[in-house]
C-alpha positions as CSV (number, residue, x, y, z in Angstrom):
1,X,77.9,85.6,102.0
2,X,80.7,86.7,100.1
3,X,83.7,87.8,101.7
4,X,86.2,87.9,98.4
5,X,86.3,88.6,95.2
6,X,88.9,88.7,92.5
7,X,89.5,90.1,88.6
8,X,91.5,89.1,86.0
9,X,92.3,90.6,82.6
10,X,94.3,89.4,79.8
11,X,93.5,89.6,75.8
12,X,89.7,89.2,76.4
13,X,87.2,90.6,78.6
14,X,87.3,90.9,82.2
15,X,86.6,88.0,84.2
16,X,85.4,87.9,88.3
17,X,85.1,85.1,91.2
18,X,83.7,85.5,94.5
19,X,85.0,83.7,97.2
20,X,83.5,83.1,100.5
21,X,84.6,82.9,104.5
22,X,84.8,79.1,103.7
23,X,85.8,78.7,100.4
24,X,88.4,81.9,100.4
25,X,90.0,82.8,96.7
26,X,92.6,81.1,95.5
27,X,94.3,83.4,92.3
28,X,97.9,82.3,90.1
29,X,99.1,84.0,87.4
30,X,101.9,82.3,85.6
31,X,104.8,83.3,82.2
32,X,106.9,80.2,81.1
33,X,109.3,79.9,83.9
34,X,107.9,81.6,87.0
35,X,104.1,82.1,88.6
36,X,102.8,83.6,91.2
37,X,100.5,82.8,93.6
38,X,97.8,84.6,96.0
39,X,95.1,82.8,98.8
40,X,92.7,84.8,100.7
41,X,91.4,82.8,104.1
42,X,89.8,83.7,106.6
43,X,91.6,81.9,110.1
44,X,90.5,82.3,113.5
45,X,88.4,85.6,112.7
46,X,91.2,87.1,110.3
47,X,91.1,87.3,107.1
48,X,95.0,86.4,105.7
49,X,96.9,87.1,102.4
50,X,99.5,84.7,101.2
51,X,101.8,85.3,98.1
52,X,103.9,82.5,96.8
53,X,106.4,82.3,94.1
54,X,107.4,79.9,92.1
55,X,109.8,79.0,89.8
56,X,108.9,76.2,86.6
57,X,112.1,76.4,85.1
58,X,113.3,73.3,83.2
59,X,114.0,71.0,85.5
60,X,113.6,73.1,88.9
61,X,110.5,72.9,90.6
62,X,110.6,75.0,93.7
63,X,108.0,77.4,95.6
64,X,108.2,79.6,98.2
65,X,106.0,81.3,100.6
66,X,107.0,85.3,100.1
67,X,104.5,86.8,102.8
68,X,100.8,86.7,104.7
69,X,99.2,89.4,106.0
70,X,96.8,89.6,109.0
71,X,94.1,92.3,108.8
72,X,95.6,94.2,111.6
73,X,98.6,94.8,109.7
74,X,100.7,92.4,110.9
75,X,103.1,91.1,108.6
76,X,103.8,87.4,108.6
77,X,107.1,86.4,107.2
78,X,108.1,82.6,105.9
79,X,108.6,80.4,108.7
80,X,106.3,82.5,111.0
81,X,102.9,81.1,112.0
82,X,100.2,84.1,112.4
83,X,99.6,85.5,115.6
84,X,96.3,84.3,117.5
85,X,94.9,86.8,119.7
C-alpha cells in the first residue's frame, strides 16, 4: 500500500514516485557544489524524515545529517537516535 509519495519539477513536466512502508522514498536534489538529501521510513511504527546536506565541492566530500522528524513532533537532532516508545 502506499505510504509516500514525492514530486519533482524542473524544465519539463512534473514527475511522481510512490513509496511504500517498506521501500520508503528516498529524494536528492543537487547544483554543482552542494545537494541535498530527504528519506522517508517508516521505523518501529513511525514514519521518520531525514534531511542531509552535502557539500561536492572540489576536492571536499562531506555530508551531514541536518534533522529527522518523528510523527509526533519530535525533533531528532544529529547524533540523537529517535525515541522508541
Amino acid at each position: 500500500m502506499t505510504q509516500y509519495k514525492g514530486t519533482l519539477q524542473g524544465n519539463r513536466d512534473e514527475v511522481s514516485r510512490l513509496g511504500t512502508y517498506k521501500s520508503g522514498l528516498q529524494a536528492s536534489v543537487a547544483g554543482l557544489n552542494i545537494s541535498v538529501r530527504l528519506d522517508l521510513q517508516h521505523i518501529n511504527g513511525k514514519d521518520i524524515v531525514s534531511v542531509y546536506l552535502a557539500d561536492r565541492s572540489p576536492g571536499f566530500d562531506s555530508t551531514e545529517r541536518l534533522y529527522a522528524r518523528l510523527t509526533e513532533g519530535e525533533l531528532v537532532f544529529p547524533g540523537q537516535q529517535p525515541q522508541t516508545r
